[in-house]
C-alpha positions as a Markdown table, in Angstrom:
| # | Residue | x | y | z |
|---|---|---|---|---|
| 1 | Unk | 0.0 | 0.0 | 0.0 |
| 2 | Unk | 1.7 | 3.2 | -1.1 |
| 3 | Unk | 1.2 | 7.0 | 0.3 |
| 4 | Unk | 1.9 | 10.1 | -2.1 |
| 5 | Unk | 3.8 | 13.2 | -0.3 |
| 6 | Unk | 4.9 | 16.3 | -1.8 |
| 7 | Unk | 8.2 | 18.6 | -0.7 |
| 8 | Unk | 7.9 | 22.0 | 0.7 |
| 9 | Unk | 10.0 | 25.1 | 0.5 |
| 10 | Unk | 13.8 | 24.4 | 0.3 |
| 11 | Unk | 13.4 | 21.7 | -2.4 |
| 12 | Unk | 13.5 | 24.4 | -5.1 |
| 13 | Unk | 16.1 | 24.2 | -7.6 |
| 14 | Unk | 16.4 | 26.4 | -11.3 |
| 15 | Unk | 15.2 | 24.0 | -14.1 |
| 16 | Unk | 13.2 | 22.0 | -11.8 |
| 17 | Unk | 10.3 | 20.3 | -13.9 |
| 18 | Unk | 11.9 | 21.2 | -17.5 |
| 19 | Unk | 11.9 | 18.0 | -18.8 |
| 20 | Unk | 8.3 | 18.2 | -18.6 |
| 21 | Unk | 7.8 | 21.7 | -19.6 |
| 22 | Unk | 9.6 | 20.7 | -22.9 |
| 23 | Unk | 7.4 | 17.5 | -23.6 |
| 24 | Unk | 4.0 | 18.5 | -23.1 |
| 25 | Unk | 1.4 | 21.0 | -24.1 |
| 26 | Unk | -0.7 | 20.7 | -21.2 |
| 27 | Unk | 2.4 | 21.8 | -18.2 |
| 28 | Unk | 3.6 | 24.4 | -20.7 |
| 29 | Unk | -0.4 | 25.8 | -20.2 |
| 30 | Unk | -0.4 | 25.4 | -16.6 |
| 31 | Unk | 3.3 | 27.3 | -16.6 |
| 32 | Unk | 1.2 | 29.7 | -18.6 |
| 33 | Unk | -1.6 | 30.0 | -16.2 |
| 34 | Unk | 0.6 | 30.5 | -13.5 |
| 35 | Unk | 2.4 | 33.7 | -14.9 |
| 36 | Unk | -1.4 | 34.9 | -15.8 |
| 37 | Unk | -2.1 | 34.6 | -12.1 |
| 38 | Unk | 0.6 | 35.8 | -10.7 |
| 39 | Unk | 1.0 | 38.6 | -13.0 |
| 40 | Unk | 5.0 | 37.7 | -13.2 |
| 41 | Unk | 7.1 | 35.3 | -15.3 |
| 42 | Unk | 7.5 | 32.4 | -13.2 |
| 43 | Unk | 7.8 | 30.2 | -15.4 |
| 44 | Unk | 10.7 | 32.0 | -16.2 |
| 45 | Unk | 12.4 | 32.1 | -13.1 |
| 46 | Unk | 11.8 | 28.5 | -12.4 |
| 47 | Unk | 14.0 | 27.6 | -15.8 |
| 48 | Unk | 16.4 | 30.0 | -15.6 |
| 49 | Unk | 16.4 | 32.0 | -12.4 |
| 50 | Unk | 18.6 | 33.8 | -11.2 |
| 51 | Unk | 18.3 | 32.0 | -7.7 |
| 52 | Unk | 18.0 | 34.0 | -5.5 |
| 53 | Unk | 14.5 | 35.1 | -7.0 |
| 54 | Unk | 13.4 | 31.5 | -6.7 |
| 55 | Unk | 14.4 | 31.0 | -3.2 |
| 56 | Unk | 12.0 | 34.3 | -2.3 |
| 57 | Unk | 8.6 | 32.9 | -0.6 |
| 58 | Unk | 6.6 | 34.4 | -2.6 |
| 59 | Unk | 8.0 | 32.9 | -5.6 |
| 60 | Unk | 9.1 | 29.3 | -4.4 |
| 61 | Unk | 5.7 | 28.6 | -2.9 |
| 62 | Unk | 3.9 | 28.7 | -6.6 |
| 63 | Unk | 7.0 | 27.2 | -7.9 |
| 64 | Unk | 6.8 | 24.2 | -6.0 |
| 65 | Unk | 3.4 | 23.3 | -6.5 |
| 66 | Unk | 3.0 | 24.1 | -10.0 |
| 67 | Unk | 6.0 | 21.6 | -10.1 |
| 68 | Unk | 4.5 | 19.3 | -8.2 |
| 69 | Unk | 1.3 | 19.5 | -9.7 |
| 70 | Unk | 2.7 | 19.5 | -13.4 |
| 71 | Unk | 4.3 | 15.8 | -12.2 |
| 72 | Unk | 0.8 | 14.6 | -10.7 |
| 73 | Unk | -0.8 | 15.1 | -13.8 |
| 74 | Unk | 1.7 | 13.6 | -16.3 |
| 75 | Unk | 1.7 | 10.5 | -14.1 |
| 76 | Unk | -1.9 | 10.0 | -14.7 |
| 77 | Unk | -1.8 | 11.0 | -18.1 |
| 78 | Unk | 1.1 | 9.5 | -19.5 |
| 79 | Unk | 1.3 | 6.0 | -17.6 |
| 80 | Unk | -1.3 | 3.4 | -16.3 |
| 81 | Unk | 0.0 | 3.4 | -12.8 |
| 82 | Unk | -3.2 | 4.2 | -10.5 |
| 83 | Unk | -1.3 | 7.0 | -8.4 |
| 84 | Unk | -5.4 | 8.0 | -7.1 |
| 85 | Unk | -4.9 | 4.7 | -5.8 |
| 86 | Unk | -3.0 | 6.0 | -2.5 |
| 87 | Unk | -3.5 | 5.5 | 1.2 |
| 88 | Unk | -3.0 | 9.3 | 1.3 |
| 89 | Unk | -1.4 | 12.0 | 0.2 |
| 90 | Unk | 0.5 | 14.2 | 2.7 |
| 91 | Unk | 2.3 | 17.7 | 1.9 |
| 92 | Unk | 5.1 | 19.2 | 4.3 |
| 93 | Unk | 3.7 | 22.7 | 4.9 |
| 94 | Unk | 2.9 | 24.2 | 1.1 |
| 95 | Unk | 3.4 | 20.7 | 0.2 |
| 96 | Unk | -0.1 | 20.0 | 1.8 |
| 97 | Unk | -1.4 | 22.7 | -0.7 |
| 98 | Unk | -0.1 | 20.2 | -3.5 |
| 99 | Unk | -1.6 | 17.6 | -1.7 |
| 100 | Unk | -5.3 | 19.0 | -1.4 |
| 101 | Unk | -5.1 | 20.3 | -4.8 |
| 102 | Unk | -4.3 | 16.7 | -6.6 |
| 103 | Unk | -6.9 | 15.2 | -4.2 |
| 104 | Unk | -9.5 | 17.4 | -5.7 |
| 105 | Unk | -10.1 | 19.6 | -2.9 |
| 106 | Unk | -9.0 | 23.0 | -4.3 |
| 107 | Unk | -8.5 | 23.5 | -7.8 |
| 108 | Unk | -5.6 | 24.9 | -10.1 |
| 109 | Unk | -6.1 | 28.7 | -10.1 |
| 110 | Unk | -7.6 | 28.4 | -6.2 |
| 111 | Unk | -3.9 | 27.0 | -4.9 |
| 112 | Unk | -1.7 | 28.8 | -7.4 |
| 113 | Unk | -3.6 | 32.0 | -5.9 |
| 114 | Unk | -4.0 | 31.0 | -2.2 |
| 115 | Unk | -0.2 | 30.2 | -2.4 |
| 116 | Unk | 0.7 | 33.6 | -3.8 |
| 117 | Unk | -1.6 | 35.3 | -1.0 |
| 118 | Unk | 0.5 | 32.8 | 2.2 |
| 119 | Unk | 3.8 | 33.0 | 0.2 |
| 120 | Unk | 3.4 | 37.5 | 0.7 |
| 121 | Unk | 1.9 | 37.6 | 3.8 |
| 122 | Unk | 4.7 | 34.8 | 5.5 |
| 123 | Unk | 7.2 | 36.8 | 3.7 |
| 124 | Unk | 5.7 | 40.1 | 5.5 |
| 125 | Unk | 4.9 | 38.9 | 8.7 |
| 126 | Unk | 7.9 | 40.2 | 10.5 |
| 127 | Unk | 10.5 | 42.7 | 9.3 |
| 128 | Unk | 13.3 | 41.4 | 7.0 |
| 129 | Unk | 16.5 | 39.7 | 9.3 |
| 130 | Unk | 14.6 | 39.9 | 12.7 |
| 131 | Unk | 13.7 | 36.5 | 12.3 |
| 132 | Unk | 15.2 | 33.0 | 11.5 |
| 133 | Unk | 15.4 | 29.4 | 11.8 |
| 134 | Unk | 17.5 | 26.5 | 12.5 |
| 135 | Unk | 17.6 | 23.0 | 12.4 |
| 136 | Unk | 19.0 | 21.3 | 15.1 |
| 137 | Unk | 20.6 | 17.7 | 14.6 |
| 138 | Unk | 21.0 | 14.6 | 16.6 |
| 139 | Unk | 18.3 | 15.5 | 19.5 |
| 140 | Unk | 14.3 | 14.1 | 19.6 |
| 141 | Unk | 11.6 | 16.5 | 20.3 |
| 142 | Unk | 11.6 | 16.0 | 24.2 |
| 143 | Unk | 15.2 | 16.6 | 24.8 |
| 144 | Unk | 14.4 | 20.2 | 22.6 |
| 145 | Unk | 12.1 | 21.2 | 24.8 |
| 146 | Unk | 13.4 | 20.1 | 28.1 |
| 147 | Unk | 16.2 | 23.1 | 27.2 |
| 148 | Unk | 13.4 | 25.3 | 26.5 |
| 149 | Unk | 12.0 | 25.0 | 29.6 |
| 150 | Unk | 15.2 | 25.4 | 31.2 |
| 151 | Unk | 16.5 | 28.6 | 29.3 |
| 152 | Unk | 12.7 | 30.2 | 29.3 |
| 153 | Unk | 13.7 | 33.2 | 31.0 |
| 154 | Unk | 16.9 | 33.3 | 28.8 |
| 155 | Unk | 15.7 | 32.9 | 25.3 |
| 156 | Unk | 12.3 | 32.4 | 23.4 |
| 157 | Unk | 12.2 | 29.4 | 20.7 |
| 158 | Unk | 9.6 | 27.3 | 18.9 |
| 159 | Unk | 9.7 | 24.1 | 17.5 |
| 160 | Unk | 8.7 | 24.9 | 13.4 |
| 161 | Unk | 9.2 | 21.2 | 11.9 |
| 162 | Unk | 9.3 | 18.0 | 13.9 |
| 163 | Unk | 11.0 | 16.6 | 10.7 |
| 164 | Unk | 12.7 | 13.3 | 11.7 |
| 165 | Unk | 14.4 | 11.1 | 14.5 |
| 166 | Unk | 17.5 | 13.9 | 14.9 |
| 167 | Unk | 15.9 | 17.0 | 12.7 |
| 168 | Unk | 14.1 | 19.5 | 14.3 |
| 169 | Unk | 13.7 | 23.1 | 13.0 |
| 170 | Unk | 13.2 | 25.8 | 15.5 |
| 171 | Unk | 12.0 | 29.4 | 14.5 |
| 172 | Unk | 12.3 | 32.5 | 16.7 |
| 173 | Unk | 13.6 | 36.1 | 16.4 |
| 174 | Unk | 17.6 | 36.5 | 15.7 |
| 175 | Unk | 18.8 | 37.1 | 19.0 |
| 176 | Unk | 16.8 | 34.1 | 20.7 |
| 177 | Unk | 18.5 | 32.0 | 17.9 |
| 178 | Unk | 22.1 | 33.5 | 18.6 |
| 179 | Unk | 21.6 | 32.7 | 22.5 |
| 180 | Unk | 20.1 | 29.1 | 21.7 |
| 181 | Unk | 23.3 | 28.5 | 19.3 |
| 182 | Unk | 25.4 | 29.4 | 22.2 |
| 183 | Unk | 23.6 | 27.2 | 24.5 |
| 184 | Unk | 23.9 | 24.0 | 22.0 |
| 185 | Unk | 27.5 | 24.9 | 21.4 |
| 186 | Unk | 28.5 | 24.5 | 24.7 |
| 187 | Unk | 26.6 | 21.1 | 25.0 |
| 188 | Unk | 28.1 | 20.5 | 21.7 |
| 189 | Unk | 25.2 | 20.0 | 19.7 |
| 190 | Unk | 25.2 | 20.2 | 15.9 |
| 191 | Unk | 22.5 | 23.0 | 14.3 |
| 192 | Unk | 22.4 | 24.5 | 11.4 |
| 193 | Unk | 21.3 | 28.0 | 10.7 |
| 194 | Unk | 18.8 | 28.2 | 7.7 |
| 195 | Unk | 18.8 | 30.7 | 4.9 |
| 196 | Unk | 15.1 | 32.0 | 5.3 |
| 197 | Unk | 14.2 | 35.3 | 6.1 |
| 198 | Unk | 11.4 | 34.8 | 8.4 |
| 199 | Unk | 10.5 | 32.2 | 11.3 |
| 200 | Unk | 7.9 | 30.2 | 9.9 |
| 201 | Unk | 5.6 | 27.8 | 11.7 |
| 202 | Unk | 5.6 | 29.7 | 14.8 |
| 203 | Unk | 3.5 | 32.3 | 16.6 |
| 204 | Unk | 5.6 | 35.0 | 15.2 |
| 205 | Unk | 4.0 | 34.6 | 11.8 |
| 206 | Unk | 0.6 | 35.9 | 13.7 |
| 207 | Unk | 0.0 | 39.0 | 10.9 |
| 208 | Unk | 0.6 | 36.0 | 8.4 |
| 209 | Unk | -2.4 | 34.3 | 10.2 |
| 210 | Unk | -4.8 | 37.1 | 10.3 |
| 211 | Unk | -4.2 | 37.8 | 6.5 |
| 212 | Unk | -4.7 | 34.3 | 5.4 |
| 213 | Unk | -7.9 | 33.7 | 7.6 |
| 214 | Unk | -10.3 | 35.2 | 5.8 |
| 215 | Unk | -8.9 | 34.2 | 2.2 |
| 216 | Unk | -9.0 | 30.4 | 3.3 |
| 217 | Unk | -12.2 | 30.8 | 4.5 |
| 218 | Unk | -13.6 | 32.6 | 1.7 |
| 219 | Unk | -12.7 | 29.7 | -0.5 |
| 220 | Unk | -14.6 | 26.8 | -2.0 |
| 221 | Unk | -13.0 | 24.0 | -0.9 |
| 222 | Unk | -14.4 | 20.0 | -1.6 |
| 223 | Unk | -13.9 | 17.2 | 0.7 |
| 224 | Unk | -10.9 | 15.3 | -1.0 |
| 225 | Unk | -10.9 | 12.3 | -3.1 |
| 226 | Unk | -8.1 | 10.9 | -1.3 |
| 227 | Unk | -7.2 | 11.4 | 2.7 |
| 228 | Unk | -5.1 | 14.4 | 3.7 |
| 229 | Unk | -2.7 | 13.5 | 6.5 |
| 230 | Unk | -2.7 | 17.4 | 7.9 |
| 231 | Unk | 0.6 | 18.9 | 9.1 |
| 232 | Unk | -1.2 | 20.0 | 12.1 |
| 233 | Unk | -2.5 | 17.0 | 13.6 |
| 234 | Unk | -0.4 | 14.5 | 11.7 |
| 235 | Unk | -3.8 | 12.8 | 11.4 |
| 236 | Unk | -5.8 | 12.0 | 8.1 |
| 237 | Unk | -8.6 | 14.4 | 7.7 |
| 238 | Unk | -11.2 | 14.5 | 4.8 |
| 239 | Unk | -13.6 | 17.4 | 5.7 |
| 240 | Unk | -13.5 | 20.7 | 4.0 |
| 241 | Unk | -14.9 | 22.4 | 6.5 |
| 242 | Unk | -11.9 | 21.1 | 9.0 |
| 243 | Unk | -9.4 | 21.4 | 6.4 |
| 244 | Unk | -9.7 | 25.3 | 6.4 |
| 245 | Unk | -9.4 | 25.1 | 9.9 |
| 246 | Unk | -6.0 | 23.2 | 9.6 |
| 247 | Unk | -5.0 | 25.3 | 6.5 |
| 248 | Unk | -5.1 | 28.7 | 9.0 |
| 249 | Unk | -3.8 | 26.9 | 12.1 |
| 250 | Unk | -0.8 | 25.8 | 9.8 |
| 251 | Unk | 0.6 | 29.2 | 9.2 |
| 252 | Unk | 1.7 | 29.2 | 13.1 |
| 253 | Unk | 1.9 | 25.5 | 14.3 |
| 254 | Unk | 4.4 | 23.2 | 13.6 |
| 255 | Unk | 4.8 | 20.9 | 11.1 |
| 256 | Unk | 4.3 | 17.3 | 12.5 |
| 257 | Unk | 5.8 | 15.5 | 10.1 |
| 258 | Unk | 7.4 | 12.7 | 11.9 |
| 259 | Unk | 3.9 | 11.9 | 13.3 |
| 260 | Unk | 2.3 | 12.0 | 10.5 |
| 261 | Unk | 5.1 | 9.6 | 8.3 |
| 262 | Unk | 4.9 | 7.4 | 11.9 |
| 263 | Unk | 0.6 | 7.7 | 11.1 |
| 264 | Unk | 0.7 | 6.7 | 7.3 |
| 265 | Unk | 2.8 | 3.4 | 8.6 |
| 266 | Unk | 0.6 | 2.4 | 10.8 |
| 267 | Unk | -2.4 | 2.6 | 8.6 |
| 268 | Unk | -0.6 | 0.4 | 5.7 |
| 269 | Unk | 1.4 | 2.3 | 4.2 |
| 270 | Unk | 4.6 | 0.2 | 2.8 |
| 271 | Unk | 6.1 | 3.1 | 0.5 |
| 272 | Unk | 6.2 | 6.4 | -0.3 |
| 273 | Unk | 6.4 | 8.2 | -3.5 |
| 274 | Unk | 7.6 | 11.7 | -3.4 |
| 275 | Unk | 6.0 | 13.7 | -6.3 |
| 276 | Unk | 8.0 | 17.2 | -6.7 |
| 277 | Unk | 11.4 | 18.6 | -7.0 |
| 278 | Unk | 14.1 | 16.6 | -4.9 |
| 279 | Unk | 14.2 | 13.8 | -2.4 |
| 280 | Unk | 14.0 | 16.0 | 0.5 |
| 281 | Unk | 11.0 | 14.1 | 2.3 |
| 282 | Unk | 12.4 | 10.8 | 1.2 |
| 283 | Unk | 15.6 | 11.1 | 3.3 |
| 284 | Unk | 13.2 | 12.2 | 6.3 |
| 285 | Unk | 11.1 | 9.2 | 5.6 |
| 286 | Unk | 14.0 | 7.1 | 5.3 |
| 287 | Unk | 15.5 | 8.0 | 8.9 |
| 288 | Unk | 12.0 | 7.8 | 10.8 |
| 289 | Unk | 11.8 | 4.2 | 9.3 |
| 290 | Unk | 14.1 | 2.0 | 7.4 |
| 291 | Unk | 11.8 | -1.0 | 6.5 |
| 292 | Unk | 9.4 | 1.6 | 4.0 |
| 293 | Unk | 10.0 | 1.5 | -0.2 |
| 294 | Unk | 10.5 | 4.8 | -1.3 |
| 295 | Unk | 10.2 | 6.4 | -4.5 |
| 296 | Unk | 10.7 | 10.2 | -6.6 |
| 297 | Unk | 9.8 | 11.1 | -9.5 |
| 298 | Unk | 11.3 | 13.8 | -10.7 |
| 299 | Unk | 11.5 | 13.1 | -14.6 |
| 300 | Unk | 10.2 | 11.1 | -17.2 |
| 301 | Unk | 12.5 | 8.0 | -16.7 |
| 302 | Unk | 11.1 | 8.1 | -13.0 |
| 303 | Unk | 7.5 | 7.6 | -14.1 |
| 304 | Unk | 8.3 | 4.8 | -16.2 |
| 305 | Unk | 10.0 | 3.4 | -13.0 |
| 306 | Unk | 7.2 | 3.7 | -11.5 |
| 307 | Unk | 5.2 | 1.8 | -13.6 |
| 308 | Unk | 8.1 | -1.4 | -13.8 |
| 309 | Unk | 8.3 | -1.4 | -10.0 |
């Protein structure tokens, strides 16, 4: 029994998805639609950059799902293998924006746009270089919070992504990060600081929340086809009405992934396919359980691996 999950922001890369672009009409017309919507060349900066445009939120949220959604479709259209077939699909943060939208819950034009709406209000939430976040290596949730609670008075941090066994994220503002790197240092503890300019996934992204509140809930969404496993939760939900719910909540809470990888497992999941630029999620997958298949595709050899598997 296989699970579909789609990457989220830092699996951009220029050129992502060209092979693709180049050999069919229909993602060249979604690239188009995209630029329409976004009144900007996207499509454009996705092929050929530069990078550092690409790596702005505003621009790699849209980018990633249109990638991802451009590789959904020419699964379905261009090989026999049942991908609606899934356990569930899952998304890590805009990934679950990929997710909804190839379950049928939102369509095209709804995601590319709610995605360009979360992409400039994240990006806006909080001054640029006030905020940050870092991943921390080698240490389980617990052991990350038990030096919270000890340094409370001394720093403020929040856990953003509960990634894997030994990768958390943490966001805060820039001097609660400095102090926390000092603290780890001294217990000698790897971390890594990340190039983003805003602490995501935390209750610093509050503005971010109160934009996005009344955009989710002033779209039409369906119950999906397939079961979301939310971010929020890391529990399979199918209900519009508590997916918008989820969808705002996200903006501020972490992402749960390790629960919810730990969740798909338990409910039969056997393997994973990653649909999307890189193998980001795969090598999470891989470290919060050995035993599972997994699987990218990334090109048009990879569907046709897909198929022969």
């Amino acid at each position: 029994m296989f699970s579909v999950i789609f990457p989220g922001q830092g699996s951009q890369m220029i050129g992502m998805g060209k092979e693709f672009y180049e050999n069919f009409d229909y993602v060249r017309e979604y690239f188009n639609q995209a630029d329409d919507i976004l009144k900007k060349k996207l499509s454009k900066i996705i092929l050929n950059g530069p990078k550092d445009q690409l790596d702005q939120t505003d621009n790699t949220q849209p980018a990633i799902f249109l990638i991802s959604y451009s590789i959904f479709q020419a699964i379905k259209k261009e090989s026999n293998f049942k991908i609606k077939d899934a356990k569930f699909f899952a998304g890590h943060s805009l990934g679950e924006y990929s997710a909804l939208c190839c379950a049928e819950s939102i369509n095209f034009e709804q995601t590319i746009r709610l995605l360009k709406h979360r992409g400039e209000s994240m990006q806006s939430a909080m001054p640029k270089g006030e905020g940050g976040m870092m991943a921390i290596l080698g240490l389980n949730i617990n052991q990350i919070n038990e030096i919270f609670q000890i340094n409370k008075d001394k720093f403020k941090c929040f856990v953003a992504n509960d990634n894997s066994n030994g990768q958390i994220v943490i966001s805060g503002k820039v001097n609660s990060l400095e102090l926390l790197g000092d603290e780890l240092k001294k217990k000698k503890i790897k971390f890594i600081t990340l190039p983003v300019s805003a602490p995501f996934h935390s209750p610093l992204m509050n503005n971010a929340t109160n934009e996005m509140k009344e955009i989710i809930n002033n779209t039409n969404l369906f119950d999906p086809i397939i079961n979301i496993v939310s971010n929020v939760t890391g529990k399979p939900v199918n209900d519009s009405s508590e997916i918008k719910k989820l969808l705002i909540n996200q903006i501020e809470k972490p992402v749960r992934w390790r629960e919810s990888v730990i969740n798909m497992i338990k409910f039969g999941t056997n393997k994973f396919i990653e649909v999307g630029p890189g193998k980001v999620l795969s090598g999470l997958v891989k470290r919060i359980d050995t035993n599972v298949k997994l699987k990218q595709v990334n090109n048009l050899s990879d569907i046709n691996n897909l198929i022969n598997d």
